[in-house]
N, C-alpha and C positions, 0 to 999 in steps of 0.2 A: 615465164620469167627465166632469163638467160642466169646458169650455175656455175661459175666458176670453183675447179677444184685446184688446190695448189696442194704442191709437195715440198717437203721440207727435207733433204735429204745430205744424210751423213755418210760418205763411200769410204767403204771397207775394203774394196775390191775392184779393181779398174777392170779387170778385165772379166769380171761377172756382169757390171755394170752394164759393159758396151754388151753383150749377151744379150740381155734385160731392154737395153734402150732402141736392138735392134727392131726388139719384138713388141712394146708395147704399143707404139703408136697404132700400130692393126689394132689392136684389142682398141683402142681408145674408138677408131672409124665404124667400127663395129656398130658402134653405140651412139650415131651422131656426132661424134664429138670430135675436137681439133685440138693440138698442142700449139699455142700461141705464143708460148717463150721458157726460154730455157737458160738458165746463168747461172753463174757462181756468185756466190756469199761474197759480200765487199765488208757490211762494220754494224754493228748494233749503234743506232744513236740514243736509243732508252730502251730497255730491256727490264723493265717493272714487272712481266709476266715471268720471268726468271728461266727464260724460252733455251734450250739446250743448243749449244753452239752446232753450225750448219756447216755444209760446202759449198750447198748449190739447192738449187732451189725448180721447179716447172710448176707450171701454168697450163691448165687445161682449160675447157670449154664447151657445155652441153646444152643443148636445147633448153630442159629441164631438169628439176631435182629427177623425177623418176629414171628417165635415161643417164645419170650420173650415176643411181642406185647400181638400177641393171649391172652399169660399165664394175663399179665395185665390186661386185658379188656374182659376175658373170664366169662361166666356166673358163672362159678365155684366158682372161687375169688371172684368174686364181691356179691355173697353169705356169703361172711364172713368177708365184709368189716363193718356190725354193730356189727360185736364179735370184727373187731380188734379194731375201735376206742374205743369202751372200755375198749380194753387190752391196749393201748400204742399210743401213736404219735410215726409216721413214716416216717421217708424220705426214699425214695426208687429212684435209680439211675442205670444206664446199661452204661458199659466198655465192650468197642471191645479188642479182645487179640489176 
């Protein structure tokens, strides 16, 4: 079952950001997986989960949940988890499709 992981992301730092967005996409190939889109926040049309305002948002994509895990929790990533909190607050989430 194909995983979609999205990210929710609030940037704090442009220029950690582009750091961060130079290097993740490896880490993500590592792991099977592809960035399939990438944009900025346009408008809540109902916000009943009471979801923290955004900028921008990505779109991943893995084989499966386990190789989505790995990609999460893999030494790679988590090598560039002090570039990304300084780029941005992150929600990050996985959808089966």
């Amino acid at each position: 079952m194909t995983i979609k992981v999205i990210g929710l992301i609030q940037l704090n730092d442009v220029e950690a950001f582009e750091q961060y967005r130079s290097k993740v996409g490896e880490t993500v190939a590592l792991y099977q997986g592809k960035i399939l889109s990438r944009g900025s926040f346009n408008q809540f049309f109902w916000n009943e989960l009471g979801c923290d305002s955004f900028s921008a948002y990505v779109e991943l994509e893995f084989p499966d949940v386990e190789l989505s895990k790995s990609w999460a929790n893999s030494p790679e990533y988590q090598d560039l988890v002090a570039i990304r909190s300084k780029a941005m607050k992150l929600t990050l989430f996985s959808i089966a499709t």
